[in-house]
N, C-alpha and C positions, 0 to 999 in steps of 0.2 A: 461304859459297862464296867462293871468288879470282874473281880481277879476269875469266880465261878463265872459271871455271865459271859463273860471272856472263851473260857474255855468250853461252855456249853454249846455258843455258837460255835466254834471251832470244830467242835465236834456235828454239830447241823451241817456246815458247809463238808465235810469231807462225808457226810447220807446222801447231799445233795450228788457232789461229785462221783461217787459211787452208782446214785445210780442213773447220772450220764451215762457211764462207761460200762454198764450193764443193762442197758435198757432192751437190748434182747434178748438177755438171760432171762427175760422176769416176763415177757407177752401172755407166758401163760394165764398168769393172772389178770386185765387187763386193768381193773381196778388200781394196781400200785399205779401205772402213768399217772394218773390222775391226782394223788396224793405228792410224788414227785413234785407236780408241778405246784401244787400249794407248798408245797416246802418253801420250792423256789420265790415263790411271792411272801413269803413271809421273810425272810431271806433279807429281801430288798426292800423289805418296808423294815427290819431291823435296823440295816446298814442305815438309812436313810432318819433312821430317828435317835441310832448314836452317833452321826454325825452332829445332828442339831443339839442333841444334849453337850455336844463338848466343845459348843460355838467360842470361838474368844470374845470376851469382852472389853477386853484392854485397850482393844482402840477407840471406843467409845467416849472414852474422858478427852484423849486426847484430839478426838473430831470436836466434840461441844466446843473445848474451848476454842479454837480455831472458827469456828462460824461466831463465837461470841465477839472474838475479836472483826471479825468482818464486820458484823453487825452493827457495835460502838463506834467503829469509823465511818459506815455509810450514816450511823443515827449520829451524829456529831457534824458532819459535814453538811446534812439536808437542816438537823435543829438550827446550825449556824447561820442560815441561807433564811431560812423562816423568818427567823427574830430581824435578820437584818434588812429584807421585806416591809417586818411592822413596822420599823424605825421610823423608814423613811417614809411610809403611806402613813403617818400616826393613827396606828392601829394597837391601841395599848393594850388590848384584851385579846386578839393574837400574839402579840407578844409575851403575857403575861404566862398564855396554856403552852407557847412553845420554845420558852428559854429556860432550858436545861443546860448545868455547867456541864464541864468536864470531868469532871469526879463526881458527878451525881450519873453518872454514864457508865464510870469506870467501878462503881465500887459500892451498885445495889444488887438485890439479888438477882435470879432468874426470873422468877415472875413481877416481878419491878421491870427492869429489860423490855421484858414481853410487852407490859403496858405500855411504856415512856417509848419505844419504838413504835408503838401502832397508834400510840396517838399523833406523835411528829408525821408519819406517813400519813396518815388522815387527816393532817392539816396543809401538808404539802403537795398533795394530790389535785385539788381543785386550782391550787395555785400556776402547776406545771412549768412552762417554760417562762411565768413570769419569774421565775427563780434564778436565771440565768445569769441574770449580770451580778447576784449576790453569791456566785459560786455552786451551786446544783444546778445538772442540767435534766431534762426530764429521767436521762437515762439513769440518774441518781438515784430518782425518788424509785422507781421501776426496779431498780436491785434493790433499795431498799429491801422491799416490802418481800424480793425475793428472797435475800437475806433471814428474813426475820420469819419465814417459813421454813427456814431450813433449822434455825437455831430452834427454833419451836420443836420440829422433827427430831434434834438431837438429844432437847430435853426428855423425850417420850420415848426415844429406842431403846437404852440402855432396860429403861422397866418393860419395853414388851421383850427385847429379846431373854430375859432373867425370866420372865412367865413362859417365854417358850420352849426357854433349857427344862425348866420344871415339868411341861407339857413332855417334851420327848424324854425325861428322865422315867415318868409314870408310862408312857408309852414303851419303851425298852422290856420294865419288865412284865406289860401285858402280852405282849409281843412274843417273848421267850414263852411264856406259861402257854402260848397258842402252838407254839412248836411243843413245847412240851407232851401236850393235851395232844399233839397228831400224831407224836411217837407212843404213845401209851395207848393210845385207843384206837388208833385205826393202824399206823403204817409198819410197829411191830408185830400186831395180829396175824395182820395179810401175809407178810414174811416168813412168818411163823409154817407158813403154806407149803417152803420152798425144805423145810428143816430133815422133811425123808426125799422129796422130788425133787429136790437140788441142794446135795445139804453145802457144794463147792459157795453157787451162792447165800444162800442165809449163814456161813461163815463168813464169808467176806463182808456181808452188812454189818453183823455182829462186830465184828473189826470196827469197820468204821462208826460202830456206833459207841465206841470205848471212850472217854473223853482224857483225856492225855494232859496234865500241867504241866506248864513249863519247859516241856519236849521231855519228858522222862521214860519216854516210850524209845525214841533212839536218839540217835548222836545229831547235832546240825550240820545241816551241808556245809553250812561254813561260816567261821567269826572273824566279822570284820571290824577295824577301829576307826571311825571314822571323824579326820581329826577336828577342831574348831573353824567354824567360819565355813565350812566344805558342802559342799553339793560333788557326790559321787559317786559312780556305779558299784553296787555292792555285786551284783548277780549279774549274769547273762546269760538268759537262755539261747539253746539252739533256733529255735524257734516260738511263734508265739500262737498257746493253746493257751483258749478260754479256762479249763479245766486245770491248769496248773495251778498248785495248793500253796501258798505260802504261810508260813508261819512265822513272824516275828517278834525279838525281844527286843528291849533297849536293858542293857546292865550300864549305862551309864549313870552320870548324875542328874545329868540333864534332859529336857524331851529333844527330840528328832521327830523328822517324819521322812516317811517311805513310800515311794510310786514307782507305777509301771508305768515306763517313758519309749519314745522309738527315736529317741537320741541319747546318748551317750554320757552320764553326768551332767544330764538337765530333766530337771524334775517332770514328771508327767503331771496327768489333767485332774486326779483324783486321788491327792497327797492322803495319808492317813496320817495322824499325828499318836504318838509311843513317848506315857510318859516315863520316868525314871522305873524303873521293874516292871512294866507292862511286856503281855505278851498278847500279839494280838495277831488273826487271819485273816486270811481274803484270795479267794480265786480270783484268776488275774482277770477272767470276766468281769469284776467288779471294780479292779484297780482301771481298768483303761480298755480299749476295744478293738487294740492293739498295741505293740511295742515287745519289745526281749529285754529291756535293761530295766534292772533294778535298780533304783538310787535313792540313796539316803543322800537327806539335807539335814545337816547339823549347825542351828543357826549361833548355838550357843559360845562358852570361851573355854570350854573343856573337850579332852576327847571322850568319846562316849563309844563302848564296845556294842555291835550289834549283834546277836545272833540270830542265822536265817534257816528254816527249813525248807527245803523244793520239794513238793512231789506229785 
């Protein structure tokens, strides 16, 4: 999400939280529950589609190449085994389709690869265990081919999960404009209900329905430096409520990320990642479904200052 979608959620999750913790202030109406809890589902179908939009892709180069190199040794070892097969059974026309050098292995493309390994395997298949005494055993050919499913799959992930970022990117700001669209037309109306019958609550909504940048509304509970290389408890609650509000910055150089864990300086189950100025929220509902420690993991080589708000 941007810096606005940032804080616009920030400001949904703390209507949503409000009205938790009001929810019998408000019966008289009874229509608000109902809206409440669309909140709540759109909530988590945001969380859920800026997570995918901020997928990393960085391990994806470094997967390919690793099944490419599996691949070139199982296709190199079964090609070896084939050809020397045809040799000795003078089979000159298997030999012909399945003697590939070593640099004709190492140094064609992807879809070169693709081909030259399904065809060795479709020529070593029928052969199986007479392969054996020329060095491939059946179980060779059988990774092969498993192999060469996987490299195939790693050629293709990198492009679907780049259409999927893009999907949850367009999804993010449908998503916001649906909250948008429930504060505007139905959930401020209704509230509007409470402004002479309750004016304590429809000021408190109003409150929480202020959208606050960067904490400039008040001071943070607390700033923390959290140094290189570190996984650390930044926070500790008393205890653990769904409903607790966090609010985070990273003012460092580099990104971190932040969980609610029930140990101590070890990361919880649903890390958020805060890149360099970001400020980002989350009820600990959403962080984890239990735990009190806040922890910042700082993988980078710099320290990086955090600020936290609790409430």
């Amino acid at each position: 999400m941007t810096r606005d979608q940032e804080a616009f959620f920030a400001m949904a999750l703390k209507v949503k939280n409000y009205g938790t913790k009001n929810a019998a202030s408000m019966t008289a109406i009874p229509a608000v529950a109902a809206l409440y809890t669309q909140l709540g589902t759109h909530i988590t179908q945001l969380i859920a589609a800026d997570t995918g939009s901020r997928a990393d892709l960085t391990g994806y180069a470094v997967g390919k190449e690793t099944k490419r190199q599996a691949l070139i040794a199982l296709g190199i070892k079964v090609t070896n085994a084939v050809t020397s097969y045809a040799v000795m059974n003078s089979d000159p026309v298997l030999r012909n389709r399945a003697d590939f050098t070593m640099s004709s292995w190492e140094k064609i493309s992807e879809d070169a690869l693709i081909s030259q390994a399904s065809i060795v395997k479709n020529l070593a298949t029928p052969l199986g265990a007479a392969l054996v005494p020329f060095g491939a055993a059946v179980a060779d050919i059988t990774a092969l081919g498993t192999a060469l499913t996987a490299f195939i799959d790693s050629v293709s992930d990198p492009s679907l999960a780049i259409d999927q970022r893009k999907i949850d990117n367009r999804q993010v700001a449908a998503l916001i404009g649906n909250i948008r669209d429930l504060f505007d037309d139905k959930l401020d109306v209704l509230m509007r209900s409470f402004a002479v019958n309750n004016p304590t609550v429809y000021n408190l909504y109003q409150s929480a329905r202020a959208i606050d940048l960067n904490g400039a509304v008040q001071s943070p509970t607390s700033t923390v430096t959290v140094p290189p290389a570190t996984v650390m408890t930044v926070h500790t609650a008393a205890s653990y409520d769904p409903d607790t509000f966090y609010t985070l910055q990273n003012q460092g150089p580099d990104a971190l990320q932040c969980s609610l864990s029930t140990a101590s300086d070890h990361e919880g189950p649903e890390p958020v990642l805060l890149l360099p100025g970001e400020t980002r929220a989350r009820l600990a509902a959403n962080l984890a479904p239990s735990g009190t420690f806040l922890v910042a993991n700082n993988p980078g080589n710099v320290a990086v200052v955090l600020k936290i708000w609790v409430e």
